[in-house]
N, CA, C and O of each residue as an XYZ file, in Angstrom:
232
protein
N       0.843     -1.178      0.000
C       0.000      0.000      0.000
C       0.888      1.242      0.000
O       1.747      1.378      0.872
N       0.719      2.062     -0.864
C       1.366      3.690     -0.697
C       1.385      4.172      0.302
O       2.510      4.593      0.573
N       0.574      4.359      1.139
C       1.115      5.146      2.009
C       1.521      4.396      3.424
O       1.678      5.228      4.317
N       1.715      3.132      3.824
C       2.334      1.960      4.623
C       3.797      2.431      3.655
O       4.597      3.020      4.382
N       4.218      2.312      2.412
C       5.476      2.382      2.474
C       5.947      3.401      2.211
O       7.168      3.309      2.090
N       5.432      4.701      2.003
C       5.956      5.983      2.384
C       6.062      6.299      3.962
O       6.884      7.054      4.480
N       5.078      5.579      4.599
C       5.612      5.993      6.143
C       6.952      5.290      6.399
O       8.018      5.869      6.608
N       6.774      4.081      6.360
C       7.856      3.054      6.568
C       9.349      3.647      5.760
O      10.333      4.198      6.255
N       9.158      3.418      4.876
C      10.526      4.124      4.202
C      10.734      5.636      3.979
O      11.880      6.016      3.737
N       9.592      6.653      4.046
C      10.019      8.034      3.695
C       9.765      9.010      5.122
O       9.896     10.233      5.179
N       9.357      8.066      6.264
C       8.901      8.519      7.099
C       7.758      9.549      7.731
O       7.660     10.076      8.839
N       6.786      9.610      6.308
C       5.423      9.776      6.381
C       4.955      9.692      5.395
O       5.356     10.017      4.277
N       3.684      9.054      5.878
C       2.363      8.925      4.947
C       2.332      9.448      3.831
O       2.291      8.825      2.771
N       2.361     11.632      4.064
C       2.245     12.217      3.355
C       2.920     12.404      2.394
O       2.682     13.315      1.602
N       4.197     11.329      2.230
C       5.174     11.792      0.856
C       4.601     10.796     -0.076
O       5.159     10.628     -1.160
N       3.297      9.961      0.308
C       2.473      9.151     -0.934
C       2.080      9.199     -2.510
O       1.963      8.352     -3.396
N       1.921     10.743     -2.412
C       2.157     11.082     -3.115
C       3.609     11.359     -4.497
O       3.593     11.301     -5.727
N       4.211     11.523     -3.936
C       5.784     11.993     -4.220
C       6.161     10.450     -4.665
O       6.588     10.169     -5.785
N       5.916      9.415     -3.521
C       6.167      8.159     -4.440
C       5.367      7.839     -5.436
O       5.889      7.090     -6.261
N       4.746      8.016     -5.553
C       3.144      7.750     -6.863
C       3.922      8.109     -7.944
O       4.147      7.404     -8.928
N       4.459      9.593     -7.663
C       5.014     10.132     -8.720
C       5.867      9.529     -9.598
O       5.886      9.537    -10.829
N       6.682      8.922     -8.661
C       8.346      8.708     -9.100
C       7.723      7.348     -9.464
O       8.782      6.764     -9.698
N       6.970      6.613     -9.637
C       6.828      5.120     -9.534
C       5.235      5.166    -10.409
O       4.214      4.659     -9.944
N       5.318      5.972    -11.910
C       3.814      6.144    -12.382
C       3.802      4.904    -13.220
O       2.925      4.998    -14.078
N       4.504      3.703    -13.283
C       4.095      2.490    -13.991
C       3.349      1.467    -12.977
O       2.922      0.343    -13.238
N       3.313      2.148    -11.791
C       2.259      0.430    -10.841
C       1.178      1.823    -10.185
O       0.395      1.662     -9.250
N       1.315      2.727    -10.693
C       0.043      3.605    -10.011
C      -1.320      2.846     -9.757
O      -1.978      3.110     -8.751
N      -1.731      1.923    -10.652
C      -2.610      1.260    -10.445
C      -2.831      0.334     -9.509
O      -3.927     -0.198     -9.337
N      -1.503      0.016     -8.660
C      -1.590     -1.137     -8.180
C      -2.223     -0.557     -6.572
O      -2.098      0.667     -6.565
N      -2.859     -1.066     -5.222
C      -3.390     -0.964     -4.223
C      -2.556     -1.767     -3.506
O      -2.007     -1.141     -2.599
N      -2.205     -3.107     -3.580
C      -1.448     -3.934     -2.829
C      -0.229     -4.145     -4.140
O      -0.539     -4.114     -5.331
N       0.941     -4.323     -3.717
C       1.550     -4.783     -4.646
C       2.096     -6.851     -4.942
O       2.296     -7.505     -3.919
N       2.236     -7.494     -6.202
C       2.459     -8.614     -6.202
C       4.661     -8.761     -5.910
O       5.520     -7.902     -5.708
N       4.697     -9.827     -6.009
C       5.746     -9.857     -5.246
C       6.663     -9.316     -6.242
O       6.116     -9.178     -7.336
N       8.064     -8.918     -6.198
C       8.919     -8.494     -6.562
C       9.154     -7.456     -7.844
O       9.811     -7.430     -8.884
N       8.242     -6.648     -7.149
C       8.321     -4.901     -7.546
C       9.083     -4.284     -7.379
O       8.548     -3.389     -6.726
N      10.042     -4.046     -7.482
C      11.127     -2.485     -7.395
C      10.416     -1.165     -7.412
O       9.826     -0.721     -8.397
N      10.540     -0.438     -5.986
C      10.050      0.757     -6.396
C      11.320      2.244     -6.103
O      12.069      2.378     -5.135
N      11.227      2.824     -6.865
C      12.212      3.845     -6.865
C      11.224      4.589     -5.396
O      10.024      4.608     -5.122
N      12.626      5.197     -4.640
C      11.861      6.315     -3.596
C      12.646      7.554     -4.203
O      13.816      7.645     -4.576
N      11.661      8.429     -4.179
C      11.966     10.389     -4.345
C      12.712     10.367     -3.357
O      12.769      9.662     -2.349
N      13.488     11.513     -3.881
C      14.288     12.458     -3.219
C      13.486     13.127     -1.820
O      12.324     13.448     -2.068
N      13.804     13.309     -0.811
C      12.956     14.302      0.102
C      13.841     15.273      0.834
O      15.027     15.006      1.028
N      13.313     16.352      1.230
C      13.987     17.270      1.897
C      14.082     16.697      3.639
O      13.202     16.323      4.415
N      15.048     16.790      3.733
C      15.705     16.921      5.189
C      14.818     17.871      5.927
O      14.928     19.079      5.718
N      13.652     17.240      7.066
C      13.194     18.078      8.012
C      14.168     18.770      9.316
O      14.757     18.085     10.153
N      14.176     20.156      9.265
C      14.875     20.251     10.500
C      13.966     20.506     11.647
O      12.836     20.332     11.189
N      13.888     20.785     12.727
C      13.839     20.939     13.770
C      12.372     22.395     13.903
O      11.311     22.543     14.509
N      13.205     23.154     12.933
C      12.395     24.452     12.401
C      10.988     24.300     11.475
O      10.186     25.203     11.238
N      10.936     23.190     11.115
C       9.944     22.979      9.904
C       8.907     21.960     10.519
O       7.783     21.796     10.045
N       9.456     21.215     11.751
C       8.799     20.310     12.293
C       7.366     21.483     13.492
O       7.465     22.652     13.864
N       6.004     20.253     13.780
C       5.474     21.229     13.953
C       5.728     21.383     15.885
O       6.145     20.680     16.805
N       5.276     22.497     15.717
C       5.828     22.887     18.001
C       5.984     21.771     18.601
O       7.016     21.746     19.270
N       4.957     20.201     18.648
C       4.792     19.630     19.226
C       5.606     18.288     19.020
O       5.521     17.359     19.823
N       6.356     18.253     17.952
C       7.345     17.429     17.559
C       8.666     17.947     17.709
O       9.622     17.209     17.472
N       8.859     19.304     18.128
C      10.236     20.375     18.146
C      10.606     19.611     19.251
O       9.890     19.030     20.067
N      12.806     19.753     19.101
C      13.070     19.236     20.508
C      13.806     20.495     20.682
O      14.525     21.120     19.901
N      13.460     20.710     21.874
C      13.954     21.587     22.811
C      14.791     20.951     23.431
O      15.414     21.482     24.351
């Protein structure tokens, strides 16, 4: 499922998208069959500043 392996590997859900992108030949797929290769996007480095108050470490 997209967004199980954008959390798991991109470390959120929300970059589901971003993999969809990079990976538009199994867009169709919901579950995938076995031995798929999927490319992961590039992502920006969250710092500290971008994270929201309640995830900030002080």
């Amino acid at each position: 499922m997209w967004d199980s392996i954008a959390n798991t590997q991109l470390g959120d859900a929300a970059y589901s998208d971003k993999l969809m992108n990079a990976n538009l030949q199994y867009r169709e797929y919901y579950t995938f069959p076995a031995g798929i290769v999927l490319v992961l996007p590039d992502i920006p480095e969250r710092t500290s500043d971008t994270l929201p108050p309640w995830k900030q470490v002080k």
